[in-house]
Structure formats: C-alpha cells, structure tokens
DOSEMAR-449915 format. One record per residue (C-alpha): residue in three letters; y, x, z. Coordinates in steps of 0.02 Angstrom, whole numbers, padded with zeros to 5 digits, always signed. Last residue first. Layout:
<nutors>
alaYXZ;...
</nutors>
This chain:
<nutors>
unk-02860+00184-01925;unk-02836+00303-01787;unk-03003+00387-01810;unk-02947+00434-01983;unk-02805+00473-01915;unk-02866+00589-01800;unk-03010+00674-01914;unk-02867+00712-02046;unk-02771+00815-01917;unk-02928+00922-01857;unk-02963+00945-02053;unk-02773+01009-02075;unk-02789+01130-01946;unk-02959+01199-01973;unk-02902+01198-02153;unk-02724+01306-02091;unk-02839+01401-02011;unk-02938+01472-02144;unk-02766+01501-02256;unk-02728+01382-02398;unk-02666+01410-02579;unk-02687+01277-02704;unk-02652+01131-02600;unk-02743+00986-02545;unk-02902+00999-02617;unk-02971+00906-02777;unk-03151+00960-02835;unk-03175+00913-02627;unk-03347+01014-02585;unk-03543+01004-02599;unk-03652+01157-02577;unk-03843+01117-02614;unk-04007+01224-02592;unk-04153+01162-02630;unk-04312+01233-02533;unk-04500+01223-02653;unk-04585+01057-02737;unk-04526+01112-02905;unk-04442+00965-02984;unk-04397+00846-02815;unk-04330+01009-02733;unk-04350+00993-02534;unk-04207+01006-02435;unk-04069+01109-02386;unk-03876+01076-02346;unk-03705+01161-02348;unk-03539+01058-02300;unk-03377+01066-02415;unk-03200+01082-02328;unk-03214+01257-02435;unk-03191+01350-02267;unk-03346+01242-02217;unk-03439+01300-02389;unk-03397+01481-02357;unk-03445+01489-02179;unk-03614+01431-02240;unk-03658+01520-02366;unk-03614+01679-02254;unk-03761+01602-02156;unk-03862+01590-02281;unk-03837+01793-02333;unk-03855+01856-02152;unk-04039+01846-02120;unk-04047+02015-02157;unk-04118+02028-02336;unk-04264+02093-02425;unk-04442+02001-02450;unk-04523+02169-02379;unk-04380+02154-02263;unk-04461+02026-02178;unk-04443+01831-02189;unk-04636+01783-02235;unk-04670+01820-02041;unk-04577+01650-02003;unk-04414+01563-01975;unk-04298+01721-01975;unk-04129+01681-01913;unk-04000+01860-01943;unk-03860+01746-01919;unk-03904+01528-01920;unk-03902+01467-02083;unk-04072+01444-02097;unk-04089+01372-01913;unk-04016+01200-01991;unk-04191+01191-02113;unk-04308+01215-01972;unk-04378+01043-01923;unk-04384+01018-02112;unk-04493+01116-02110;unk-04441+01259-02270;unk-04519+01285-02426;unk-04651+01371-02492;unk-04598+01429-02661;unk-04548+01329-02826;unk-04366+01361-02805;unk-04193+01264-02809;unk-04009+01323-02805;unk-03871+01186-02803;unk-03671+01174-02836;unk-03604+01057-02809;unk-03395+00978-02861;unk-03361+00823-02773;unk-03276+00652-02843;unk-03402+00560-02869;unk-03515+00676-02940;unk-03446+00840-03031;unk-03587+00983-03093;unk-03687+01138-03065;unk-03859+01210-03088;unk-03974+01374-03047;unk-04157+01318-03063;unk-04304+01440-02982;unk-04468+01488-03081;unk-04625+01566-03027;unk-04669+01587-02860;unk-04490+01572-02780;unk-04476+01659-02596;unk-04362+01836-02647;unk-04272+01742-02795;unk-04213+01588-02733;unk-04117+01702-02565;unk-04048+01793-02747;unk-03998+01643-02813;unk-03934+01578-02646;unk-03827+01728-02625;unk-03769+01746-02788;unk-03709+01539-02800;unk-03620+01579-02638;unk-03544+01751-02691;unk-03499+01639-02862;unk-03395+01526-02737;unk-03330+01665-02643;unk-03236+01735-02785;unk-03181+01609-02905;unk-03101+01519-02753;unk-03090+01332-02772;unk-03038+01193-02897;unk-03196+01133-03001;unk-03197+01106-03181;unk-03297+01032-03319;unk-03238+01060-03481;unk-03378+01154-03525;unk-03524+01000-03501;unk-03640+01053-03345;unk-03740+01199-03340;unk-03927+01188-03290;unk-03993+01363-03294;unk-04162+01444-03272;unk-04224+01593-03199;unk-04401+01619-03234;unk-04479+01755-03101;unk-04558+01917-03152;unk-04413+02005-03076;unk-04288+02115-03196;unk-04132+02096-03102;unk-04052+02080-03243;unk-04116+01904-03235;unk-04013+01858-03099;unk-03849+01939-03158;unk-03866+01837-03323;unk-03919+01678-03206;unk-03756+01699-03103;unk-03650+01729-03256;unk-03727+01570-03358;unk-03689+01460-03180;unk-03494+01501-03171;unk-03467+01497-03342;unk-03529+01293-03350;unk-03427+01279-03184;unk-03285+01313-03236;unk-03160+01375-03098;unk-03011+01294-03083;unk-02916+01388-02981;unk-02894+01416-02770;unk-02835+01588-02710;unk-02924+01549-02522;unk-02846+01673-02387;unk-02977+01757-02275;unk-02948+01744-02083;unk-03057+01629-01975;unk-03141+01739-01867;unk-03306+01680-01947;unk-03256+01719-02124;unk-03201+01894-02082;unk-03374+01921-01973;unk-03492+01892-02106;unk-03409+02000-02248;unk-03418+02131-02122;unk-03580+02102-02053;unk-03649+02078-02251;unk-03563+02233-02297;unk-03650+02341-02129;unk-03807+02297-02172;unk-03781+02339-02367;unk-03728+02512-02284;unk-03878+02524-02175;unk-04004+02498-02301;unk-03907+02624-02408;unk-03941+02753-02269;unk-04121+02701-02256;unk-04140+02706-02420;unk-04051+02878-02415;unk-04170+02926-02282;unk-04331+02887-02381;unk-04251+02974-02526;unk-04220+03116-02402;unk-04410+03101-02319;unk-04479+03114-02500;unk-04383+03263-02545;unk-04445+03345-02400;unk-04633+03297-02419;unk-04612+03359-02621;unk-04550+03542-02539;unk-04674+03567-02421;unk-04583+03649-02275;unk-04635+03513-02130;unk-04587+03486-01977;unk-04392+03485-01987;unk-04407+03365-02120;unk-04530+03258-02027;unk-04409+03246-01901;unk-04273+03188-01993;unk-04383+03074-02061;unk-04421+02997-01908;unk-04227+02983-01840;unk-04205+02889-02010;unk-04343+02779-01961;unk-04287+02748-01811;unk-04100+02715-01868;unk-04143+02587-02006;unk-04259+02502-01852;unk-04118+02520-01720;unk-03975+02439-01822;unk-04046+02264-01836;unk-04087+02244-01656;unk-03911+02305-01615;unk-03838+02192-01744;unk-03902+02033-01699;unk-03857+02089-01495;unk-03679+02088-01574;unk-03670+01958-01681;unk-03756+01849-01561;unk-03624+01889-01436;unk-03472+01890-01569;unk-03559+01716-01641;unk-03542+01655-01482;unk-03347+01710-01440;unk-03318+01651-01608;unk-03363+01477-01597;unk-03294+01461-01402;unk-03139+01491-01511;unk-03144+01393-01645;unk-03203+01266-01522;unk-03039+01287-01426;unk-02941+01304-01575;unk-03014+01121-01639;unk-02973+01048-01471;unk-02806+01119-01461;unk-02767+01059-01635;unk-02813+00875-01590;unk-02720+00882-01431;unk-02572+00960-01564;unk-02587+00808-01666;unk-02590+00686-01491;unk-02425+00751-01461;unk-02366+00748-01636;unk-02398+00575-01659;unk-02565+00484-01679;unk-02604+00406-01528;unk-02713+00492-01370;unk-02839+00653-01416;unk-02915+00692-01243;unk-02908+00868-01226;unk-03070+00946-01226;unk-03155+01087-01107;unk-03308+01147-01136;unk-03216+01331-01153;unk-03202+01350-00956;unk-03131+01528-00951;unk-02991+01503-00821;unk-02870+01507-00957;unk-02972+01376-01045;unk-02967+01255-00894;unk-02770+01282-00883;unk-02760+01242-01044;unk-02824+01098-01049;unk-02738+01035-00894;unk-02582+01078-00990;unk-02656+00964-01137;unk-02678+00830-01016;unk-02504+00843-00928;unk-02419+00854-01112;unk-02522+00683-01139;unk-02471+00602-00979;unk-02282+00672-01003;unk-02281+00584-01184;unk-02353+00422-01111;unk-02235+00420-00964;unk-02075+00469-01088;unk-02070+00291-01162;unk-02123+00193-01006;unk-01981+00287-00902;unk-01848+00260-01052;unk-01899+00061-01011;unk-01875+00078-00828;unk-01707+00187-00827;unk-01635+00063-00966;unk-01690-00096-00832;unk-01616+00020-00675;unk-01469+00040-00808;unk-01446-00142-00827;unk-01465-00197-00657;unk-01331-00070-00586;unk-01203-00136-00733;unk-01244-00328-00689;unk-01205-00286-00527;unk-01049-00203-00551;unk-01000-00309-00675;unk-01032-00471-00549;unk-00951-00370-00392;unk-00779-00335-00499;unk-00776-00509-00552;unk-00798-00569-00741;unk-00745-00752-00777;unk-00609-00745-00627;unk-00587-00947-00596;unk-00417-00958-00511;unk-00384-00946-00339;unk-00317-01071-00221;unk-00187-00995-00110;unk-00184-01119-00068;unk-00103-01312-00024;unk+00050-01289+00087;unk+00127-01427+00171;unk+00316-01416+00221;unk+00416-01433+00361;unk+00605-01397+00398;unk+00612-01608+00451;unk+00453-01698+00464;unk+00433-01800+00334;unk+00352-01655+00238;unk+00378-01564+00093;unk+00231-01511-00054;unk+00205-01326-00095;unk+00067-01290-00204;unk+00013-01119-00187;unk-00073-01041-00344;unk-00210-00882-00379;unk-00237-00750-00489;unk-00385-00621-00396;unk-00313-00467-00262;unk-00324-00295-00280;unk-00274-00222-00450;unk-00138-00371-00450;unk-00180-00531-00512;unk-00028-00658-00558;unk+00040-00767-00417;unk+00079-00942-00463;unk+00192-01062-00361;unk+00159-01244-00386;unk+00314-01371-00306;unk+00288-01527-00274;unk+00453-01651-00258;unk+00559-01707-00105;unk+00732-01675-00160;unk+00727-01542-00031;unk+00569-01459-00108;unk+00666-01446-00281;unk+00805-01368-00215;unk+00709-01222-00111;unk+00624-01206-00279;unk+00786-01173-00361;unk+00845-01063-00236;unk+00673-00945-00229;unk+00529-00977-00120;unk+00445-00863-00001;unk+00384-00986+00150;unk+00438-00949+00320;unk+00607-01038+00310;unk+00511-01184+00243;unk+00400-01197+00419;unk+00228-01223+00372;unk+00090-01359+00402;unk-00081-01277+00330;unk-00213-01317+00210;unk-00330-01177+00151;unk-00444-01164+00014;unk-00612-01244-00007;unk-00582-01390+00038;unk-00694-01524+00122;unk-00678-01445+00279;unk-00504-01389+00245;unk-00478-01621+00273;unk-00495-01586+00469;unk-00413-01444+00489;unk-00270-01532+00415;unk-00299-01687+00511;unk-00284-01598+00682;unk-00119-01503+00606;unk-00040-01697+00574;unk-00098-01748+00741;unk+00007-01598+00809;unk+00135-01629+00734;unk+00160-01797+00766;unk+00173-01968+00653;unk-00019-01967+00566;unk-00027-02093+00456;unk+00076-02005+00350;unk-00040-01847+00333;unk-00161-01948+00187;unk-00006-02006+00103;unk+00041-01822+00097;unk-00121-01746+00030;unk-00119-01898-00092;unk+00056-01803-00147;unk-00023-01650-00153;unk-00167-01713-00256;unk-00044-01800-00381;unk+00031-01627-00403;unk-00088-01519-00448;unk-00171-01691-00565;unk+00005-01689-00658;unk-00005-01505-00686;unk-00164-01504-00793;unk-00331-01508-00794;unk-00424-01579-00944;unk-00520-01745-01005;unk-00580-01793-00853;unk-00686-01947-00816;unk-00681-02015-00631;unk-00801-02066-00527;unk-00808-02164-00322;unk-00997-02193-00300;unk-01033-02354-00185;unk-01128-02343-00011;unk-01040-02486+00054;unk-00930-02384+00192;unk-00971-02220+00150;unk-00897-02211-00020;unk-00987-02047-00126;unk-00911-01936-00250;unk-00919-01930-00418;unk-00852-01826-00578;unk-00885-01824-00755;unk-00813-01667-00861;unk-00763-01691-01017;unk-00752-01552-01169;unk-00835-01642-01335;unk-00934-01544-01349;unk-00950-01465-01160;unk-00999-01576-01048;unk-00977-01556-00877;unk-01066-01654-00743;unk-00976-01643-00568;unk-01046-01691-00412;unk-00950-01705-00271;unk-01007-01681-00085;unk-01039-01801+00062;unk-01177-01717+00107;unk-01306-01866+00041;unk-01193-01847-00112;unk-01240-01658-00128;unk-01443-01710-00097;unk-01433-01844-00239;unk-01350-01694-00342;unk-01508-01593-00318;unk-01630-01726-00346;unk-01548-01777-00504;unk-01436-01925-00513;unk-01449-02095-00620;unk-01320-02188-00613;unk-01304-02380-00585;unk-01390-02366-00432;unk-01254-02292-00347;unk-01132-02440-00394;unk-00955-02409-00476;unk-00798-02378-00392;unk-00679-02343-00568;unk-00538-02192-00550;unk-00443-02185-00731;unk-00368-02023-00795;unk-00174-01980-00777;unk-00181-01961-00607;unk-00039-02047-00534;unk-00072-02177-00646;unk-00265-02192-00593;unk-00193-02169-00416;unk-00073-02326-00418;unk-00247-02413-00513;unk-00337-02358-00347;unk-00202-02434-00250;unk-00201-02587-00328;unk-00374-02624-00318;unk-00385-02568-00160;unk-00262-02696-00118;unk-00363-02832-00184;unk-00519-02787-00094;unk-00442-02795+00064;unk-00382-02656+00192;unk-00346-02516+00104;unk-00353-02346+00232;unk-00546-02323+00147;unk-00488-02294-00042;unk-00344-02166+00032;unk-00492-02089+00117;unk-00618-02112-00036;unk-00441-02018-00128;unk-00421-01882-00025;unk-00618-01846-00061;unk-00601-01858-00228;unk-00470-01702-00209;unk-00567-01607-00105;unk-00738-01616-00188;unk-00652-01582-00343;unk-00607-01406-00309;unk-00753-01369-00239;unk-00856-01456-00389;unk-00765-01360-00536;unk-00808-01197-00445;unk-00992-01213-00399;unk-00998-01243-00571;unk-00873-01137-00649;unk-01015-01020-00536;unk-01167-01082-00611;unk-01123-01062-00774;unk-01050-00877-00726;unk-01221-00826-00677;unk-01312-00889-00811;unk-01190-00796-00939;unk-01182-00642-00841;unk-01367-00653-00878;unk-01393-00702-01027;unk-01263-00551-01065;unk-01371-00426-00946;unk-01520-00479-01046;unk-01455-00451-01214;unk-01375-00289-01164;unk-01550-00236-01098;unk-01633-00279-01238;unk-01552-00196-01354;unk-01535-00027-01232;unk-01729-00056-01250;unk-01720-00061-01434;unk-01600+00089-01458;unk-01720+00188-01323;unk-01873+00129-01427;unk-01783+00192-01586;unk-01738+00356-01494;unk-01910+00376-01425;unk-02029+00322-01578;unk-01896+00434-01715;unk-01907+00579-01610;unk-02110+00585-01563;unk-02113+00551-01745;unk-02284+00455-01810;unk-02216+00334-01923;unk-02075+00455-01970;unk-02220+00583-02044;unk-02323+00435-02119;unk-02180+00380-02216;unk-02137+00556-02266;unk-02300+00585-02337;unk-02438+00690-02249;
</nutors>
C-alpha cells in the first residue's frame, strides 16, 4: 500500500486533521460571532447615547415659540455642536420597519456608515410629526460639553429644587445613565476642577477600568443654584470584549469543539463496538458471525481481518472434523487387512503363504505411510502455516520434468507435453507448484484411456498451468466436490485406481495460497476432465507467509469494494 494510500486512510492523520479543521471552524464561528454581537451592541450603544442628547434638543426645539426663533436656536445648537441640526420631513426618509417602530417610541435611530466613517442620526418632533437629524463626523469633547450645557438650559425653566430633581428623573428616562443634582462638596474633584466649575464651565472626569469595574466619565456641569452641580454619568465606555461575551463565546466554542471531536470518535467507537460484538459472538462459539466492514482505514482493515480469521477459523475447525472422521474411515481398511494377515500368519506354516501375507502387510504398511504424507502435507496447508520461497520458475523445465517423471512410471498411457517458449517465467514456489503439476499428472494418469496433455504458459498477465485426459470425465454438477478431502464421486474412484481423495484437494490449498484459484472442465482436444491452476506471474513480494496472503487478500477485497 503506498504512502499516499496509507495517510489517506490513517485513523491519526483523519482525527487530528478533522480536529485542526473543526477547531478552524470553530474559531471562525466564534469570531463571526463576537463580531455580530459587538455590531449590534456599538449599536444599541451609539443610539442610547444619542437618544438622550437629541432628545434635549426636540425639548429645547419645543420651548421656541415661533418659527423664527427656532431657527435661531437650532443654528445656536449647530454651533454649539459643531455639526449641523436640520428638521426635515418624515416622509422624506425612508425607514425600515424596525427603526419606524423606535421613532414611534420616541427613540433615535442611528445609521452608521463606516467608509467613509459618519454616523446619521434622527429623532422624532411630536408636535408636527417632523424628524429632527444630524450628521456626525466624530465624537469629541465639544459635543460632552454642549449636551451638558443643553442639560442646563433644559433645568432653567425649572426655578426650585425640587422641580429641577422632578425633571431629572424625568429626562434619565431617555438616558441611559444617570442624572442627578449634587452638592459640590460631595463630589471628588481636585482644586483646579473646583476652579473651573466656579467659573461656570463643564467639567469631564474619566475613570480608567479597574479589574472590577468598565472605563467610564462624569461630566460635571454647575448649577444656578448656589453649592449645586449637575452630574451626567458615570457613562461607560464601549468595552469591545466583556467578561460575559468571552465567556460565552468561550463556553460556545468548546461545546461546538466537544460536538465535532464527538462525530469524529462516534464512527471509530461504532466500529470498535462492532468488532467487540464480534468477538464476543466468536468467544461464545458462534463462528457465523461477521463484522460489518465500514470505511477503509485501519478500523474497518482489521473488521476485514477479523472476518477473514473468523472464516479461517470456522475453515479449519471443519476440515479438522472431516479430517478426522476422513481419516478414521481411511485407517480401518489398511488396518483390517493388516489385522487379517497377521492372522493368516499365525495360521498357517507354509512358508510361500507367510511371505505372501508380509508383502501383503508391507503394502499395507506403505499404504499407510503414503496415507499418512498426504494428511500431513494436507493439514499444514490448511492450518495456514507453510512459508512460500517465491522464484522464477520456468515453466518450459517445469513441464519436461513432470512428463519425464510421468513416463517413468512405465503406464501404457501417452504423456505428452506442451511447453511454452524458455524464457517464459512464472514467480512462485518451485516446490509446491511441481507437487501441483505431479498431482494432477498422476490424478491424469489413473482415469486417462490413452493419452493425457501436461502444458504451461503466461496469458494476460497470469501464469497456468493445465492437466488434460481422454477419460470419462467429471458432471459438471460434481466438478467443486473434486477438491473436497478424501471425495469420491463414483465406484471408478477406488484404490484399484490409487489415491485417497487427498491429492485435489492439496491442489487446491496450493493454488489459494498461490492467490490463484483451481478449476475443472471438459478438455476441448480429448473430450476427458481438464485441469487448470491460474495465479498472479507478479505477486507482491517474494517471500510471504499463508497468513500474511489471507491478510493481504482480505485488505485488497476492501478497497476494492471501496472504490
């Protein structure tokens, strides 16, 4: 599996990049939304602060009794201001539902604009239903200080004290910081400011934030009454980032991180549940049981592995049982007939009956031990264990040995081989491959009438190998039960042909362990069984264990599926 493939498929790699992207995400998210949140709040902001001072001047605006002298007073205010106040009709602007609603409340509305920075103001007149609007540039001292002294005009129409405290509480409705009357002596002010409020001006006092309270100003404007002054504030200053909004945007983001690390492990913890369920099943003896193969990363791998070990297993535990009651039918004939013999020997004292009941008993003996090969050879490719030393094996070579050993066998039968150019080559195991040509040779040579064909070759990328006869045959209704141990598929198969039924199914084993597959059909030249093993000429590596292909095939099959 290349490297590409390997990261592509990293439980590490998908977790830690799709906690990096979440995180991502989430920072983006939290800043669009400290940035929503603070755009509506220098909102809220820039219109509570102007709905007090534009409302000072509608007052002052509603105190002038003709036309004329509002005139005047409103251009008094433009120059006390610093920007110009204009009375222009409602209809002459055109208001969104929302700010149609603050006028109707008697509140300012405030449009900001941003490049270039402006911010237009109105506010409503309630006697002729005009809109009172300002355009401003920037804030700055002068506009502190002309609302404390509108504050002031506003409180000299009202002589007492106690009218003067009325209107206060009055005008903090449309404030949104306090107005009070104060004694001086109560209010902490240095000598110079003390000096300043006598000779009647404003004074602004700022108070820098502390780890407990916000940055904030007092404006401190005197009174005509005597020892009295008016005091505007605190009013605090916009705070861009408050200790609730952090801590609210900080709780949001990591209930967002918790969420998206929670749909990254989920899968992982669904598949690990699945495979534990798996096992579970197996350990209770249920080998039916298969994992449900989810993805393609190591998780879903190791599914994939569980499944193939699991049929491996049920696999074994099968061919163990037929093995076994295989065997026992196998052994008691070889055994009877030695038992007989021994018999006979003790019967008899002719000496050509003895020594005809010990060669029968050392056929019977050697019957036993070629038995006992096949099982052996049998059961170490079943389990799973041999180790595959992989060459190029020519194939040409490969096919004159097997028909040399053939025809030494000195049956009346014409062997005949079909080798393929010398150069030809085929990477697999030397070994088992000419035990597979052998055995189907041989298998060739107990059922052929006349003449069997031994050939090789390359095609498209496979190596074959093939093994055809002129005998009966085999159904094709019974050509997968060939391979199956000690399988017999009619009287024909007895040990008068030879053989234990175990040589096909050796075959077999061979050809999966070779990643190749093992079929029969009918030969097209001689009308009798063909026998064909196909595998990769190319495998993956040289050397590879049994498992490690039951491994590496269980892999392939996923992502294969995959894509």
């Amino acid at each position: 599996m290349s490297l590409l493939s390997s990261l592509k498929h990293s439980i590490f790699l998908r977790i830690y990049a799709g906690l990096l992207l979440v995180c991502l995400c989430v920072g983006l998210f939290a800043q669009l939304l400290v940035d929503t949140i603070n755009k509506e709040r220098i909102q809220t902001y820039r219109e509570n602060i102007a709905t007090g001072m534009l409302y000072l001047v509608s007052e002052g605006i509603s105190h002038q009794k003709t036309p004329m002298q509002r005139n005047y007073w409103l251009a008094d205010v433009s120059s006390l201001f610093g920007d110009e106040f204009v009375i222009i009709p409602r209809e002459s602007v055109e208001f969104t539902s929302s700010e149609l609603k603050r006028l109707e409340n008697n509140k300012t509305v405030v449009r900001y604009v941003s490049h270039p920075s402006y911010a237009d103001i109105f506010h409503p007149l309630q006697d002729d239903g005009n809109i009172l609007s300002i355009r401003i540039t920037q804030v700055t001292e002068q506009q502190v200080r002309a609302m404390a002294i509108l504050l002031l005009d506003d409180l000299s129409y009202y002589p007492s004290l106690e009218e003067k405290q009325v209107r206060l509480k009055e005008l903090s409705e449309n404030f949104f910081f306090p107005l009070s009357l104060t004694a001086i002596d109560d209010i902490n002010l240095d000598r110079e400011q003390m000096a300043r409020l006598r000779r009647d001006e404003v004074v602004i006092l700022f108070r820098d934030s502390t780890s407990n309270e916000d940055s904030s100003i007092k404006v401190i404007a005197p009174s005509e009454l005597p020892n009295m002054a008016i005091v505007m504030g605190p009013v605090k200053l916009f705070k861009w980032f408050p200790f609730n909004l952090i801590l609210s945007v900080v709780l949001i983001s990591m209930f967002l991180i918790s969420l998206g690390v929670y749909a990254l492990i989920f899968p992982l913890e669904r598949k690990l549940q699945l495979i534990q369920s798996g096992v579970n099943e197996v350990g209770d003896g249920n080998l039916d049981i298969r994992v449900q193969v989810v993805g393609q990363d190591e998780i879903a791998r190791l599914a994939a592995t569980f499944n193939t070990m699991t049929e491996h297993i049920k696999r074994l535990i099968e061919s163990q049982r037929e093995l076994t009651r295989a065997v026992s039918h196998e052994l008691r004939t070889p055994v009877a007939r030695i038992r007989f013999a021994v018999d006979m020997l003790a019967d008899t004292d002719d000496i050509e009956s003895r020594q005809m009941q010990r060669d029968y008993i050392d056929e019977d003996i050697e019957s036993l031990n070629s038995l006992i090969d096949e099982i052996l050879t049998y059961a170490k490719l079943e389990e799973g264990s041999p180790k595959l030393n992989l060459e190029a094996v020519n194939l040409k070579s490969l096919v004159e040995q097997v028909v040399r050993e053939t025809n030494a066998l000195g049956k009346p039968i014409t062997v005949e081989g079909r080798t393929p150019p010398p150069k030809i080559t085929a990477i697999a195991d030397h070994r088992y491959l000419h035990r597979v040509v052998q055995n189907l040779a041989g298998n060739a040579l107990r059922y052929a009438e006349s003449t069997i064909i031994i050939s090789a070759g390359v095609h498209k990328g496979e190596a074959f190998v093939s093994v055809e006869d002129d005998g009966q045959g085999i159904p094709e209704e019974d050509r997968e039960k060939v391979f199956i141990p000690f399988a017999r598929l009619d009287d024909s198969r007895t040990r008068a042909s030879g053989g234990y039924g175990l040589g096909l199914s050796i075959v077999s084993r061979i050809a999966f362990w070779f990643n190749g597959s093992m079929k029969v059909d009918e030969s097209p030249e001689l009308g009798g069984a063909r026998f064909i093993m196909t595998w990769p000429v190319k495998p993956l590596a040289q050397t590879i264990t049994a498992d490690q292909l039951t491994q590496e095939k269980g892999q392939r099959k996923i992502i294969d599926e995959a894509d």
